[in-house]
PAMARDREN-697706 format. One record per residue: residue in one letter; x, y, z of N, C-alpha, C in turn. Coordinates in pm, whole numbers, plus 50000, padded with zeros to 5 digits. Each point is the difference from the previous one (the first is absolute). Layout:
AXYZXYZXYZ;...
This chain:
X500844988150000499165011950000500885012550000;X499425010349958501195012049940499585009650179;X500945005949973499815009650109499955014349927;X498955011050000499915009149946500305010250080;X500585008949942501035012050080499765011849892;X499165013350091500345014149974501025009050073;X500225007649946501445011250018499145013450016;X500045009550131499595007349995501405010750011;X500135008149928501365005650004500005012149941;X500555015750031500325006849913500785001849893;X501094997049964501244995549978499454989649870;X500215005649870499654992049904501354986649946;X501255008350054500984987249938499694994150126;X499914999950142499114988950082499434991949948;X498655004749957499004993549989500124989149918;X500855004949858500184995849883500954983250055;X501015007350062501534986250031498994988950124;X499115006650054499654985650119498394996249888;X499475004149924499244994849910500714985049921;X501285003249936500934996649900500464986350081;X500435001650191500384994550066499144987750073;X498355004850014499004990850028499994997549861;X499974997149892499134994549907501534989849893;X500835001550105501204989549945500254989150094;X498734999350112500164992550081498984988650013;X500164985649956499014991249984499015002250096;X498984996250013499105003850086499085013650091;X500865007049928499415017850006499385004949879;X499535007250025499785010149899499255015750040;X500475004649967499455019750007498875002149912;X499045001650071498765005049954499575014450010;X500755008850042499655014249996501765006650032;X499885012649962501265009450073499195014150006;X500325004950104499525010250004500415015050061;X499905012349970500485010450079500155007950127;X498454993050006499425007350126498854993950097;X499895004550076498514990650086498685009849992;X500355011649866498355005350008499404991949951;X499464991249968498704990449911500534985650062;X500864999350145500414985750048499024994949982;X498664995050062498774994249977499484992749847;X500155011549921499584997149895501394987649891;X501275006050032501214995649946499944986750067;X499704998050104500354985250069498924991949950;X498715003049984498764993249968500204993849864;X500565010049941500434997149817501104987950009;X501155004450036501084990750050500124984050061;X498675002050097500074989450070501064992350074;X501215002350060500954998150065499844991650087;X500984994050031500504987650160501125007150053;X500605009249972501025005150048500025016849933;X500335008950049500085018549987501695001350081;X500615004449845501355006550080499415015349993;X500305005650149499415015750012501575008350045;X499675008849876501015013250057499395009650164;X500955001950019499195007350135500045018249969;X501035003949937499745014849938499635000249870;X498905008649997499244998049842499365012850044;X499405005649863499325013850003498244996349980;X499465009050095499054998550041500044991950059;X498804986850058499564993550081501454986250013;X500685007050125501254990149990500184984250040;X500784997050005500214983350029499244993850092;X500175008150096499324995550164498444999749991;X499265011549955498955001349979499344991749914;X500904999349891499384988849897499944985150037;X501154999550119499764984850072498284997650078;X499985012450070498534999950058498884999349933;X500265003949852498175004749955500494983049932;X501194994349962499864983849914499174992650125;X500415000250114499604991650110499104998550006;X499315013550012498064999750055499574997749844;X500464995349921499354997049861500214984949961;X501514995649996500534990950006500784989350080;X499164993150085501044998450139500794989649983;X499724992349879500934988549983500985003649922;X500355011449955501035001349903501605002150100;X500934992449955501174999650073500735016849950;X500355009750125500895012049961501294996050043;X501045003749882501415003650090500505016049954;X500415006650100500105014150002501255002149905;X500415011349944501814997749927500405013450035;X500625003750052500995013750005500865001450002;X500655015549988501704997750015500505005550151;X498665001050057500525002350177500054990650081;X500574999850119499794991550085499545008850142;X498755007149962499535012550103499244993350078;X500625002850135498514992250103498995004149997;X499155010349990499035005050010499324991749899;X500274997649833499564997649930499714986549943;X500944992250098500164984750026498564998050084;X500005006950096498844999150093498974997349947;X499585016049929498635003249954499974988449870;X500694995149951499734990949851499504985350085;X500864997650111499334986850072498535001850062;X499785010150021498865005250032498705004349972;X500544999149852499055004149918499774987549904;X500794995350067499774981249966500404989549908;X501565008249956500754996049885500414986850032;X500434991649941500364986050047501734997549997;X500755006349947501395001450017500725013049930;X501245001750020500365012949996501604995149925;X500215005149925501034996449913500995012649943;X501185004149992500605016149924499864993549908;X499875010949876500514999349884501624993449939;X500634999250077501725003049961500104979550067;X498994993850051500004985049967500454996649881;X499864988850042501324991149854498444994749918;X499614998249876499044997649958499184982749989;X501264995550079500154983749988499154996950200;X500255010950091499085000450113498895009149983;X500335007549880498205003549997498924993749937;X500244987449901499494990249970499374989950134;X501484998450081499434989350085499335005450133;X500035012250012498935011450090498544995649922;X499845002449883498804997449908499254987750052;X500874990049987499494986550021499704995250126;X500955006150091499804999650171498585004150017;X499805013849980498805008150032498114994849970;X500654990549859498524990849934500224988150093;X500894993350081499954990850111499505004550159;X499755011550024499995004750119501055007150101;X500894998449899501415010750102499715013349956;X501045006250109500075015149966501475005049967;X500285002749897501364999749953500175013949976;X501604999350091500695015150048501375001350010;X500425007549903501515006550016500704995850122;X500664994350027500765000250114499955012650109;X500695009649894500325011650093498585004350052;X498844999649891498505006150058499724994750108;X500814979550015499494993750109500265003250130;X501265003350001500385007350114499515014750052;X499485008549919499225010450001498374998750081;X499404990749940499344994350110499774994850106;X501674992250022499534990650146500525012350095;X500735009749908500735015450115498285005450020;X499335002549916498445006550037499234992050095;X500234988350004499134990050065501125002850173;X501204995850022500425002950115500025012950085;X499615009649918499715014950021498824999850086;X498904990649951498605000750046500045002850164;X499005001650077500124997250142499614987850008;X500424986050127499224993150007498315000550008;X499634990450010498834998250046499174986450000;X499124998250084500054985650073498894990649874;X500984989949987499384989949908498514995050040;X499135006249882498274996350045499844991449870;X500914989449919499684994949916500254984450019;X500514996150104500864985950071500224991849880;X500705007049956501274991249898500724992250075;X500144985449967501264992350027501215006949989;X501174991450088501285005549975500474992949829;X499554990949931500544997249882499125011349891;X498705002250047499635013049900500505014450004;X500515005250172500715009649982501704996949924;X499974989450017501785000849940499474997749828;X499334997949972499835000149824499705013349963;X498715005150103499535013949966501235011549991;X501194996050080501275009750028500844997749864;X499764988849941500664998149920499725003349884;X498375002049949499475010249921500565008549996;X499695007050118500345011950018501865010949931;X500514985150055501535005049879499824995849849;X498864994449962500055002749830500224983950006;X500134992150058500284989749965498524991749940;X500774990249867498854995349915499774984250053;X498524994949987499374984150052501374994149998;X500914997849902501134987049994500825006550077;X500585014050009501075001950079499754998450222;X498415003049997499744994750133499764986350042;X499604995949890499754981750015501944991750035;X500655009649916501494993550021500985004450112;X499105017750035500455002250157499644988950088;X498464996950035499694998750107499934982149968;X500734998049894499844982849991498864993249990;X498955004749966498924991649952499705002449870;X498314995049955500295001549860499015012449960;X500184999049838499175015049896498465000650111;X499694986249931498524998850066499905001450129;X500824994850146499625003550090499935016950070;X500765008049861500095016850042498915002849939;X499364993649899498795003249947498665000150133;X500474989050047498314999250135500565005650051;X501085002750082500325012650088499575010349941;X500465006749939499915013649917498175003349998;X499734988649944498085000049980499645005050163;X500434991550063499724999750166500135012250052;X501355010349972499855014250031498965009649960;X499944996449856498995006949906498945002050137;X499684985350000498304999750078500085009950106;X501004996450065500275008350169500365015249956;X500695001549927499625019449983499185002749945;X498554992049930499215002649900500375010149885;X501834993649974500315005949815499934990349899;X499935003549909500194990049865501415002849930;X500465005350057501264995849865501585006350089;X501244996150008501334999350059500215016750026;X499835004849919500165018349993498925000550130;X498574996749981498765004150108500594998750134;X500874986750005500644992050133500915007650046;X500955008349908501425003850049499565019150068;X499235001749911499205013850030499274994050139;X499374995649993499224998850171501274997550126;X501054991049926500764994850130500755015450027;X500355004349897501025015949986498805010850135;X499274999949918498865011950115499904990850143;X500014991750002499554994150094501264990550123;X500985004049973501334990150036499294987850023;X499504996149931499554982450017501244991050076;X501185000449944500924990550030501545007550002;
């Protein structure tokens, strides 16, 4: 089954080289590129996507925003954010606004493929350096007292989200297998009432879960 991927981007040799780049890759293909997020709604509906690479500076209605109005329209569509910052503020508000991973631009194009493919499995795939950008926002938080009674094996997976780490790389931390991080992972879902790894890492971040 193909995995379909739009480019929301200002930047036309962008748009053009990760078009050129999904559509040389068996099992992808680019179904839209686009400039901007004024007509997001309408562009995504046409498109039909499993995956949205989103610029986060764009003119008029920008990255972040355009993550929010896809959401309350489209909630199954997988986002990964692309910029050339690594700004906390803006790391925040994109997890927040319910992006599913966060990636720079200046990635090697061979991990932004396998970010692609992570993200249609249920991970949330993130720059290294962004990863650490978060777990610094998340230790910043104040405590506050766990009202969700997570196990100690769901807080140590949920922590491990939390650094960007993807289903195989926690299944090979914590020595068990794909599938048993899968019922864990489901199991958190239930107990923070989120649906998706970004929903999880955003609640544990506001919330020092673990």
């Amino acid at each position: 089954m193909e995995i379909a991927i739009v480019v929301f981007d200002d930047n036309k040799d962008r748009r053009d080289s990760l078009q050129m780049l999904i559509n040389s890759k068996e099992g992808l293909l680019c179904t839209g590129v686009f400039e901007d997020c004024n007509h997001v709604v309408e562009d995504v509906q046409a498109s039909n996507p499993d995956v949205i690479l989103m610029d986060i500076d764009m003119p008029g209605i920008n990255g972040i925003e355009g993550v929010r109005i896809i959401r309350s329209h489209f909630p199954k569509v997988h986002i990964i954010m692309q910029t050339v910052f690594e700004d906390d503020e803006k790391i925040f508000a994109a997890i927040l606004a319910g992006a599913d991973g966060y990636i720079l631009k200046k990635t090697p194009p061979v991990k932004l493929i396998e970010g692609i493919k992570e993200v249609v499995e249920g991970g949330a795939p993130m720059t290294a350096s962004v990863a650490r950008q978060v777990l610094k926002l998340f230790q910043s938080q104040p405590a506050k007292p766990d009202e969700y009674n997570l196990t100690e094996r769901e807080k140590e997976i949920l922590a491990l989200l939390i650094k960007g780490m993807s289903y195989k790389m926690i299944a090979s931390q914590c020595g068990i297998t794909y599938f048993t991080v899968n019922m864990h992972i489901k199991k958190i879902y239930e107990k923070l009432h989120v649906h998706s790894a970004t929903e999880a890492v955003s609640k544990a971040i506001q919330n020092k879960i673990v």
